[in-house]
N, C-alpha and C positions, 0 to 999 in steps of 0.2 A: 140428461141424467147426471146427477152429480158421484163422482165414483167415491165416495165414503159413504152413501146412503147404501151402497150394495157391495161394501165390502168392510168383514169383519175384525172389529177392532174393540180392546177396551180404551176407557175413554185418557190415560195414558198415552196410549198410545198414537189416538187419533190427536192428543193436544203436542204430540211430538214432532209427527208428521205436519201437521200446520204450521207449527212455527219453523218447522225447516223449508216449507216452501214459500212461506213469507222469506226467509234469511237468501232464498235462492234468488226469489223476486230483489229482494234488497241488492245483491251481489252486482249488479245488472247484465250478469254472464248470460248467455243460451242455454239453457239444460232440456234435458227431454226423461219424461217418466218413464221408466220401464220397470221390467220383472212382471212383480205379480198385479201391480194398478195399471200396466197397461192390458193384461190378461182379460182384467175386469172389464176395463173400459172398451174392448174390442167384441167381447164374449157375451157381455152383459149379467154374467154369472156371480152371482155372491161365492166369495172364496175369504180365505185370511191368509194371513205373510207373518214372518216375522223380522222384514225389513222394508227397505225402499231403496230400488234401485234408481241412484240416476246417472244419466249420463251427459258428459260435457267435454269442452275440446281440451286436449290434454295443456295448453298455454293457458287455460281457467283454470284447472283446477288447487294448484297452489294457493291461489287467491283466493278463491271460495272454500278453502280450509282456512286459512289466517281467519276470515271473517266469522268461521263459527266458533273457534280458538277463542277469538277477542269476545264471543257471545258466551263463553263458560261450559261450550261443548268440548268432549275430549276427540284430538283427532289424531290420525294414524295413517304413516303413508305404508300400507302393505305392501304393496310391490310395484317397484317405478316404473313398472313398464305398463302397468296400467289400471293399479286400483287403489284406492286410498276409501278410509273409513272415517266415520262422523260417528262419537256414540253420545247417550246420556241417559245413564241410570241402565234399566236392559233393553234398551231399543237401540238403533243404532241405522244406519245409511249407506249403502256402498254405491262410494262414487267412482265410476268406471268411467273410465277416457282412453281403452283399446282394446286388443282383447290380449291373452295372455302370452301369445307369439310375437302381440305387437304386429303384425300385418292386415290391419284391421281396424285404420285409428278413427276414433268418431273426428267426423272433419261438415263442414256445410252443406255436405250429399243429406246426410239423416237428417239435417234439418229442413231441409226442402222436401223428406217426404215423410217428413211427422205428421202426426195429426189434433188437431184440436179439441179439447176436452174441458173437463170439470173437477179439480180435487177440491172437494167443499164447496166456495163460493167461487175459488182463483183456476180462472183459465189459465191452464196449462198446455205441455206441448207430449204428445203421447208419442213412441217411439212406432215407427209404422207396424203390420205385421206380416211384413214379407223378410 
């Protein structure tokens, strides 16, 4: 199943989210989908967001702001301890890399127990759901 076929989106929307995960593809960083496209993808339940959660090690993410920067997206480091934002137009992206204590930081554990998926055409890496 590809997780845009079962979750709701206008078509904005769905051309925002594509090109940020082509820009993530681009990056050549690790990132893993979460929020509400992992819900979906675990759930199988049509639902809508009105973002996209991802996450990546907190030494990427710097870098993968600069490259959406350089692409004409507006970006915002929120809170350095562990969340920075992507926006463009009224969509927008939050890129977490800990949680808000910081005792928590996304490190090579989550990726070892992501799991593989579909957003649109592009295998992705879904954040598990334990």
């Amino acid at each position: 199943m590809r997780i845009m076929d079962k979750y709701t989106m206008d078509s904005e929307a769905a051309t925002f989210y594509s090109q940020a995960v082509q820009l993530l593809e681009q990056s050549g960083k690790p990132y893993l989908m979460g929020g509400g496209m992992a819900v979906v993808h675990h759930t199988k339940m049509e639902r809508c967001s009105k973002d996209l959660d991802i996450f990546v090690k907190p030494s990427d993410y710097m870098s993968i702001l600069q490259l959406f920067a350089e692409q004409g997206f507006e970006v915002q480091v929120y809170d350095v301890r562990w969340l920075a934002k992507i926006f463009k137009d009224d969509y927008y992206i939050d890129l977490i890399f800990s949680s808000v204590n910081n005792i928590c930081r996304v490190d090579d554990a989550w990726f070892h127990r992501a799991v593989k998926g579909y957003f649109g055409e592009q295998e992705v890496l879904f954040l598990s759901a334990e």
